[in-house]
C-alpha positions as CSV (number, residue, x, y, z in Angstrom):
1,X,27.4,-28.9,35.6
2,X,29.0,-25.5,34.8
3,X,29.4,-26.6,31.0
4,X,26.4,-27.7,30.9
5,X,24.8,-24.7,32.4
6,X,26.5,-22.6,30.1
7,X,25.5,-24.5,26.7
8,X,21.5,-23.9,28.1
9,X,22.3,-20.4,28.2
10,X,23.8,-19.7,25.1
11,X,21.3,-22.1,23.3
12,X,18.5,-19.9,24.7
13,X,20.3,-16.7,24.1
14,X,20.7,-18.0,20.4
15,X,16.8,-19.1,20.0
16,X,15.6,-15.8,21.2
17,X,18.0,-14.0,18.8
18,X,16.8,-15.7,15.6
19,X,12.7,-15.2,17.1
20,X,13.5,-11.5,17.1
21,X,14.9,-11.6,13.5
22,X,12.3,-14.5,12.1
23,X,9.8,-12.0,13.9
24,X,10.6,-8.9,11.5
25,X,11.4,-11.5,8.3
26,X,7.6,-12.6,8.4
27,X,6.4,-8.8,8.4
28,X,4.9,-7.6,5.0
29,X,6.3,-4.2,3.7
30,X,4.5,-0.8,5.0
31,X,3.9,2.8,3.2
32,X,2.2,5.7,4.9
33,X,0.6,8.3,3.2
34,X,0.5,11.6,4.8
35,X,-2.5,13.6,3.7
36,X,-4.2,16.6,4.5
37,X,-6.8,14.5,6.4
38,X,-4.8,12.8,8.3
39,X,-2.2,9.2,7.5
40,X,-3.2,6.3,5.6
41,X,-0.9,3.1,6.5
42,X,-0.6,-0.1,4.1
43,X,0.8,-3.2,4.0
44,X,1.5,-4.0,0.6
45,X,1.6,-8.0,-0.6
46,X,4.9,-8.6,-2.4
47,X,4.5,-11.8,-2.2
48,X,1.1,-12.0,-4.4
49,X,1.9,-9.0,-6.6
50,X,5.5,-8.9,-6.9
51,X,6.1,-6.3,-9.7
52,X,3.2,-4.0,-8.6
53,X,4.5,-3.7,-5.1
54,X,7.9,-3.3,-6.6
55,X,6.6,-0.8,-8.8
56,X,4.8,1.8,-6.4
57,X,8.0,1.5,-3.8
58,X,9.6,2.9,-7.1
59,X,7.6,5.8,-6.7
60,X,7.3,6.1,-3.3
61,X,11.1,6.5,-2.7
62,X,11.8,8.4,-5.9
63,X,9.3,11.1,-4.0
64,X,6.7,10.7,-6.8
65,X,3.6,10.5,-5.0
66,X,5.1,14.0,-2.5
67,X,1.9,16.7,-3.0
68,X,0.0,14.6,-5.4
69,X,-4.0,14.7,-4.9
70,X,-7.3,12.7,-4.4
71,X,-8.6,13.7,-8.0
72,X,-11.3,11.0,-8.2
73,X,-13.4,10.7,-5.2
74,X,-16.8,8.5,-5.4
75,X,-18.6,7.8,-2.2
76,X,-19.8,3.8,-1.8
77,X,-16.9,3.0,-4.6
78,X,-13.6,4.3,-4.1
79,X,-10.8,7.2,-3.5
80,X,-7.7,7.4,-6.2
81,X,-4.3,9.4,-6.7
82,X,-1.0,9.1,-7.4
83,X,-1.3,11.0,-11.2
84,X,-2.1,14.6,-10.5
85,X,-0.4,17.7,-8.4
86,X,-2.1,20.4,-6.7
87,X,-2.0,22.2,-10.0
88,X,-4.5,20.1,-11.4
89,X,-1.4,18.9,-14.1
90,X,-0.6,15.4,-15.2
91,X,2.8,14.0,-13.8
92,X,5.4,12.2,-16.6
93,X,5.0,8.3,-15.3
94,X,7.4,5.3,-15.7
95,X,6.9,2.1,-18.0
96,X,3.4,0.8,-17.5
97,X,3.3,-2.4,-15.8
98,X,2.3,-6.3,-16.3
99,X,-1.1,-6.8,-14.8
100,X,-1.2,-9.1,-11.9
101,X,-5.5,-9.6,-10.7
102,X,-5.1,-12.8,-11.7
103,X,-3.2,-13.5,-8.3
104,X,-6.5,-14.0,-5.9
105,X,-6.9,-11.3,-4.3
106,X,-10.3,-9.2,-4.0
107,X,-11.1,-5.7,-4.8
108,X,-12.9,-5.8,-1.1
109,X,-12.9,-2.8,1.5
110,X,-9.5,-1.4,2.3
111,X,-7.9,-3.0,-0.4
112,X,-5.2,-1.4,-2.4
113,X,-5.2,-1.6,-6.3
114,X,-3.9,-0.4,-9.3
115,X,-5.6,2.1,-11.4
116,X,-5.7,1.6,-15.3
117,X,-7.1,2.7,-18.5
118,X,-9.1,0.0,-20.7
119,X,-5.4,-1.6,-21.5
120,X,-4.9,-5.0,-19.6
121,X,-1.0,-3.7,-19.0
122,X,-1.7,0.4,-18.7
123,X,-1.1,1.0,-14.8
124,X,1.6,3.1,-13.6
125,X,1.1,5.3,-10.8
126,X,-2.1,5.8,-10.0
127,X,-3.9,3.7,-7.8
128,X,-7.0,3.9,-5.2
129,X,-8.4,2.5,-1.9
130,X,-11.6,0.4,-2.1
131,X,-14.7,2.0,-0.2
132,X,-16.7,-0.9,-0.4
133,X,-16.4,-4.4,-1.6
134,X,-15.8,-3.7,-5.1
135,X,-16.1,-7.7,-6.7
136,X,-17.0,-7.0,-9.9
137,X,-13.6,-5.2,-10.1
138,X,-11.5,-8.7,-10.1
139,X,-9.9,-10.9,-12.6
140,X,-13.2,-12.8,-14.2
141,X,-11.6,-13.4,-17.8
142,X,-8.9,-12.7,-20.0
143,X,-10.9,-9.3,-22.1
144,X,-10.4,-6.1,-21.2
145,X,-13.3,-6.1,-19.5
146,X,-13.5,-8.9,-17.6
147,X,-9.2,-9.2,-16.7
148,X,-9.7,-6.9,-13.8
149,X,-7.3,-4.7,-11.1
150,X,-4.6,-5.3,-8.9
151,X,-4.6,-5.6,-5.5
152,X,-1.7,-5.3,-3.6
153,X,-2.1,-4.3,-0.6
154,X,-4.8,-2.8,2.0
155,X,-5.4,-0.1,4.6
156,X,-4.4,-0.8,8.3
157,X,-7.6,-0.8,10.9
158,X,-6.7,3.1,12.0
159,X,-6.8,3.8,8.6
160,X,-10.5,3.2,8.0
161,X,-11.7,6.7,9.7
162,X,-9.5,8.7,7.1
163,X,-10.3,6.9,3.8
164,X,-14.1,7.3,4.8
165,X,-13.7,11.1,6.0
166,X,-11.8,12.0,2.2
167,X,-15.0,9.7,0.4
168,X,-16.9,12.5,2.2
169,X,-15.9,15.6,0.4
170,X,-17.4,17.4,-1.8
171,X,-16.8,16.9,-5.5
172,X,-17.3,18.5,-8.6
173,X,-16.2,18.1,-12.4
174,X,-12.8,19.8,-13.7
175,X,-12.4,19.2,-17.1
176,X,-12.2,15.7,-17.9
177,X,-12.7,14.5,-14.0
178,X,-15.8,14.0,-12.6
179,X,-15.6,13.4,-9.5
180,X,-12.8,15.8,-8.0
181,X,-13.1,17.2,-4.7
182,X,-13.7,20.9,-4.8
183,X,-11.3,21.2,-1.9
184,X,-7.7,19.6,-2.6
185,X,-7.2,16.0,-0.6
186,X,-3.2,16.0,-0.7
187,X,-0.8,13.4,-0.3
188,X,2.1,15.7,1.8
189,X,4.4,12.8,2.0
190,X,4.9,9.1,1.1
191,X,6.9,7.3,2.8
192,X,8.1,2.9,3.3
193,X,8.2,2.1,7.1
194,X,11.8,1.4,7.6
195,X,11.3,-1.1,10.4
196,X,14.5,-2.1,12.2
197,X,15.0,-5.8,13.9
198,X,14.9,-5.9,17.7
199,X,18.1,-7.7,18.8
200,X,18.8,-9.6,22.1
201,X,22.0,-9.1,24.1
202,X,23.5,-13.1,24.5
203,X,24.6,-12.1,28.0
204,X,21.2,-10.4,29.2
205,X,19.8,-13.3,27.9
206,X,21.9,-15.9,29.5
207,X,21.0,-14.2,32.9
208,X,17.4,-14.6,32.7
């Protein structure tokens, strides 16, 4: 009986052990943008856009996207950054990337997707948060036109509140840019959640 009362303990010590680590394996990645108005959390999607996701950690632990701003603001549309500082100048990007739309996600509110010029592979850095459900933004073809954005990831629910405040700003047009805020909108800090796994002490475990 002892034996036997000692294999049902470690057995049960040993499942709750791998539910604590299987719990954190099955969480997606998180970034946190810490503006002016107040943090932005998302869960990126490395799983359906692989190299994008890969790509903006790139930049958010190299400390790229540190005191960048909101230059394009455009109320019932969308917010984007992550190309300009406070100085209204340009920052040097990496390699553009492959273009992954085609991977079935939608450009719908909260969503997270990849800015680019009229090139199908032009994205680097930039990228913006959808306002509204932005369809006619997806993959629809295989022209310039019609191949679409990447989404990779979207805003958390207490996120909502600050993305709408920042499409609420006034706006004006600086040079080429239309649409930025008269007022900077900074990102402060960027920064990937470094979540750590919970872990369960065999003997506390056996005891309960």
């Amino acid at each position: 009986m002892k034996l036997l009362n000692m294999m049902r303990n470690t057995l049960v010590a040993t499942a709750l052990t791998l539910v604590s680590f299987a719990g954190f394996a099955d969480g997606e990645p998180k970034v946190v943008l810490e503006t002016n108005k107040g943090d932005i959390t998302i869960e990126l999607f490395p799983n359906e856009a692989p190299k994008t996701v890969e790509n903006f950690l790139n930049y958010v632990n190299d400390g790229f996207y540190n005191g960048v701003i909101f230059h394009r603001v455009i109320p019932n549309f969308m917010i984007q950054t992550g190309g300009f500082t406070t100085a209204k100048v340009r920052k040097a990007t990496s390699t553009p990337i492959e273009n992954e739309a085609t991977n079935g996600l939608s450009n719908s509110r909260g969503t997270v997707a990849m800015a680019r010029t009229r090139a199908i592979n032009s994205a680097t850095s930039q990228f913006y948060i959808n306002l509204v459900d932005n369809l006619h933004l997806n993959h629809q073809g295989k022209t310039q036109e019609t191949y679409g954005y990447t989404v990779f990831g979207k805003i958390t629910n207490d996120s909502f509140t600050i993305i709408d405040e920042i499409s609420k700003v006034q706006t004006t047009r600086y040079q080429e840019h239309k649409f930025m805020p008269v007022s900077d909108v900074i990102i402060k800090r960027a920064y990937e959640v470094k979540e750590e796994t919970a872990t369960v002490d065999a003997s506390t475990a056996a005891e309960s």
